[in-house]
C-alpha positions, 0 to 999 in steps of 0.5 A: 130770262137773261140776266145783266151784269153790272158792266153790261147796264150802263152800256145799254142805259147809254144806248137807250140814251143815244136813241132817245137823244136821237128820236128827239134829234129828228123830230127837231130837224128841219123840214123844206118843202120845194114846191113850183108854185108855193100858196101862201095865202097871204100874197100871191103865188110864189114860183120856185118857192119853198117853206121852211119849217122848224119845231113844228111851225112855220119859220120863213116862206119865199122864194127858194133861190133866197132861202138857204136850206140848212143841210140837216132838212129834210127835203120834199117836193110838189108842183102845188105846194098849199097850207093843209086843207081846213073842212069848215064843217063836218061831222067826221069822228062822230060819224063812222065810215061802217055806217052802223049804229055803234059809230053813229054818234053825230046826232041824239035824237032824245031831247030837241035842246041838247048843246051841253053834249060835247063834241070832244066826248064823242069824237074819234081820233082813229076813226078811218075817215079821217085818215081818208079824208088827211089823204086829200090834204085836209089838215084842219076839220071843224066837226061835232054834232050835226043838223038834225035837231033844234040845239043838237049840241057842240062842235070843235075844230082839231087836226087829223092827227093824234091818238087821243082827242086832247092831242087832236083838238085844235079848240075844243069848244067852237060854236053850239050846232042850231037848225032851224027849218024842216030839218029841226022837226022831230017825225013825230008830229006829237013832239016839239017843235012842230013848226017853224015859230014854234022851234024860234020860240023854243029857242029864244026861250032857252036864250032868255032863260039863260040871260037870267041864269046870267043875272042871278050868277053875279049876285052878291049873296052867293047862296042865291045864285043858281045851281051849275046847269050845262045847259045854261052854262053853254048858252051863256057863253052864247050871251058872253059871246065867246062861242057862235050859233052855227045855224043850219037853215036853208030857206030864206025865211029861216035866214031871215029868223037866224039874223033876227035872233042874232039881232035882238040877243047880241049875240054872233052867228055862222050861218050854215048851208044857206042854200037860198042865201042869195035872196037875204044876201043884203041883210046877211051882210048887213049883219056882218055874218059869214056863212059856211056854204052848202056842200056844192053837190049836195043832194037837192030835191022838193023842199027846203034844199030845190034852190041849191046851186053850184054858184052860191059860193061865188054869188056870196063872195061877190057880195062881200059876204065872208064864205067857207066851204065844207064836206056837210054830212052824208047818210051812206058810205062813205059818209063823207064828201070831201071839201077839196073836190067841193071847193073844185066845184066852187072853182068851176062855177064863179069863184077863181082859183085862189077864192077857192082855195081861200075858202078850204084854207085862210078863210075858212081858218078866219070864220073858224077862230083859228086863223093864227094857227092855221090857214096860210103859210107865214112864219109863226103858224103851225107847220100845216102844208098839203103837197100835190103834183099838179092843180089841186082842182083838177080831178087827176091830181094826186095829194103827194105829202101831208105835214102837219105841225112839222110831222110828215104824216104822209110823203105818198100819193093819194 
C-alpha cells in the first residue's frame, strides 16, 4: 500500500476539503423551475410562470418576467409545472411489488384490534414501487396498515425520497386504519367480529376501555395508575384527538355507524372509500368529515363495492364535503393504481381540472395534516414540484422532473 509524506497530506486534506465544500455548494444552489403553466394551488394558474427554490423550500413563485433568476440556478423547464403529487392513501412500503409473502406486511391477520402495530416498523424506503410511483410525480404517500381487519394498526404520511424510514416520514404517526363492514370479517365464522353490531361494539368497547385507562392515568397517587398498554395508548391519542380513525367503510349503513362513533366519543374521523357516500352525504357534512374517495377504478362487484361510480368524487365535491383522491390497494402486481391516473379519471367524470388536481395536492395535504409543508407551491413550503410536458390528465403525457425538497430526484421522462 502506498504510504503519504507529511508534505503530500495536507495537499490531500485540502482537496477533501474543496470537494466537501463543493458537494455542500451545489446541494445549496438554487433551483428554477420555468414552466408554461405553473399550478400553484393557492390562486390561479400562472403562465410563463417559474418557482424559485432555495435550501430545499419554496422562496418566490410568480410570473417568470418578474422574477430574477440568480445566475448559479439550476434551470428545468416543462409545459405543466404543478406541486409534487400526494397519494391520500396507500399502502406502498408495506406492500411489495414481488407480490410475495416475504414483502407483504400491509396487514396481520393474527388478532382483529391491532393499532399499536406502527407503520414506521414496517415501511420500506427502498421498496421499488415507490420509485415507480415517484415516476408519475407523486412526492407525497399517506401509507401503512391497510383495510382488512377491525383495527389493523397505523398509517404515516412520508416522502418518496430517503434511504432510512426517519429521512422519509413526513409524520410518523397520522391516523389509526379502522374498517368496518364485510371486509372487518375474519373467514372464519368462529373468530370475532361475525357481524356488523358485533365489530362497532368491539370498537366502542376498546374506546371506552381507553377513556378509563385516560382517567386512572391522572390520578394523583402514581401507584395507582395503570401500566403502559400500546394499546390503549393509541386510543387515547384517538380520545385526545391528536390522531383520526381512518375508517374504511362502503355501505351506507357502515357510514352511517362511523359518524355515530365519531359523534358519541368526540373524536375526529377521515372516512375512507365510502363508495355509497352519496346517499349519507348530508350527515357526513353535517358532521364536518372529509373522505378519501374509493380509487375511481376500483374493481366493483355484489356486495359492499356494486354502487362504485366514477362520479363520486364530483358528487362529494359538489356537496362541500372535503375530498381527496388515492391509489387504495390492490392484491396483484403491481400492487398499485396510481392516484395521477385516479385523479384523471376524476377529472373526466364531474370534477374540473384544478378540482382534480386539488385532491392529489392541496386538498389532500389538508385532510392529511401537513398542508404547511406540502401541497401548493408558496414560499415556505418544502421544495416539492412535479414537472410534465403536457396536461397531466392526458393519457400520453410524460412525468419530466421530480423535485423534492430542492433535490432533483429525476430530470427524465416517465
Amino acid at each position: 500500500m502506498m504510504s503519504l509524506n507529511c508534505h503530500a497530506l495536507p495537499i490531500l486534506v485540502a482537496a477533501v476539503t474543496l470537494l466537501a465544500t463543493a458537494a455542500v455548494q451545489a446541494a445549496d444552489r438554487p433551483l428554477a423551475i420555468l414552466g408554461d403553466t405553473v399550478h400553484t394551488m393557492v390562486g390561479p394558474p400562472i403562465e410563463k410562470g417559474v418557482v424559485l427554490i432555495e435550501n430545499g423550500k419554496v422562496i418566490l413563485v410568480g410570473a417568470a418576467v418578474d422574477i430574477p433568476i440568480p445566475p448559479a440556478a439550476r434551470i428545468l423547464k416543462g409545459r405543466v409545472v404543478t406541486p409534487g403529487l400526494i397519494d391520500a392513501h396507500t399502502v406502498v412500503g408495506l406492500t411489495g411489488f414481488l407480490n410475495q409473502e416475504q414483502d407483504q406486511d400491509q396487514l396481520d391477520p393474527g388478532e382483529p384490534i391491532q393499532p399499536e402495530l406502527r407503520a414506521i416498523d414496517s415501511y420500506n424506503p427502498r421498496e421499488r414501487l415507490i420509485e415507480w410511483i415517484r415516476g408519475f410525480g407523486i412526492t407525497t404517500i399517506h401509507t401503512g396498515h391497510a383495510p382488512g381487519a377491525l383495527v389493523s394498526g397505523q398509517t404515516m404520511v412520508v416522502k418518496t425520497v430517503g434511504a432510512t424510514v426517519e429521512e422519509a416520514a413526513l409524520k410518523p404517526v397520522a391516523m389509526v386504519a379502522v374498517t368496518l363492514g364485510d371486509d372487518a370479517r375474519p373467514g372464519d365464522d368462529k373468530k370475532s367480529p361475525g357481524t356488523r353490531s358485533k365489530a362497532v361494539a368491539m370498537l366502542r368497547a376498546e374506546l371506552v376501555k381507553a377513556q378509563d385507562y385516560l382517567r386512572k392515568q391522572d390520578l394523583a397517587d402514581a401507584e395507582k395508575r395503570p401500566d403502559r398498554d400500546l394499546r390503549r395508548e393509541v386510543f387515547a391519542d384517538v380520545l385526545r384527538g391528536r390522531l383520526p380513525l381512518l375508517v374504511t367503510v362502503n355501505r351506507a349503513t357502515d357510514i352511517d355507524a362511523a359518524l355515530r362513533i365519531a359523534a358519541e366519543f368526540g373524536i375526529k374521523v377521515v372516512l375512507d372509500s365510502a363508495a355509497e357516500a352519496y346517499l349519507s352525504a348530508d350527515q357526513i357534512k353535517a358532521a364536518g368529515v372529509p373522505v378519501i374517495v374509493h380509487p375511481s377504478m376500483r374493481r366493483s362487484g355484489m356486495g359492499e363495492t356494486e354502487n362504485i361510480s366514477f362520479e363520486t368524487a364530483a358528487t362529494l365535491r359538489a356537496q362541500g364535503i372535503p375530498i381527496a383522491l388515492q391509489s387504495g390497494f390492490e392484491g396483484y402486481v403491481p400492487k398499485t393504481r396510481v392516484a395521477l391516473f385516479e385523479a384523471a379519471i376524476a377529472a373526466a367524470n364531474g370534477l374540473t381540472t384544478e378540482q382534480a388536481l386539488a385532491a392529489i395536492t392541496v386538498d389532500a395535504a389538508t385532510i392529511l395534516g401537513v398542508a404547511d409543508r406540502v401541497g401548493s407551491l408558496r414560499p415556505g413550503l418544502d421544495g416539492d414540484v412535479a414537472i410534465f410536458d403536457g396536461d397531466p390528465f392526458e393519457y400520453t403525457t410524460h412525468c419530466t422532473g421530480v423535485v423534492i425538497d430542492g433535490r432533483v430526484v429525476t430530470d427524465e421522462a416517465r
